[in-house]
N, C-alpha and C positions, 0 to 999 in steps of 0.2 A: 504494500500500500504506500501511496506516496503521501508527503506529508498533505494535511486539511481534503486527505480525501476520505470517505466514512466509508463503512460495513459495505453498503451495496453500490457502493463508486462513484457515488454523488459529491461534488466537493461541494466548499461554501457557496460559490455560484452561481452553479446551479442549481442550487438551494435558493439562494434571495430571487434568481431569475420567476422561477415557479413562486413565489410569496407575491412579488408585484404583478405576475399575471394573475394573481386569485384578486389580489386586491383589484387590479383593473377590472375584470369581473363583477366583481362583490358592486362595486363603484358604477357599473353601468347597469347594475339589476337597481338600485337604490335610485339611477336617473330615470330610469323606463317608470319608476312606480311614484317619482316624486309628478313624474309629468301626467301620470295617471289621476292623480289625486289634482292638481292645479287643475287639467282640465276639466273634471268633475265639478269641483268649486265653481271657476267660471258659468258654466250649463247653468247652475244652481243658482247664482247670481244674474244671471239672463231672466231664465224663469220670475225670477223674485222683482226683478224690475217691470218686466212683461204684466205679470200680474199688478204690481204697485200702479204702474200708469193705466187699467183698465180699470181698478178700485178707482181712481183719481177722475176717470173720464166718465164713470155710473153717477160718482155724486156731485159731478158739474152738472149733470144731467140732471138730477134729481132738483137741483135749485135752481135752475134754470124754469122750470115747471110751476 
């Protein structure tokens, strides 16, 4: 074995090589679901205006009457 090589012939390396590809991973499963969630909010916030300006144009109506 040469020296900073381990048991099944990995050295350090490619060791931290394989840690920042999980990280990079880990990292773009966490953007896929942060963009899931903001786009959701958004929707949610559409609807909730959608409705607020239709609430708002019933009881202009109503006083208009």
């Amino acid at each position: 074995m040469r020296k900073g090589e381990r048991e099944d012939g990995k050295d350090k390396e490619d060791e931290k090589k394989e840690e920042e590809e999980e990280e990079e991973e880990k990292q773009g499963k966490l953007n896929e679901k942060e963009t899931l969630i903001y786009e959701r909010r958004k929707s949610t916030q559409i609807h909730l205006t959608l409705d607020f300006q239709k609430m708002i144009k019933e009881k202009m109506n109503i006083e208009e009457e």
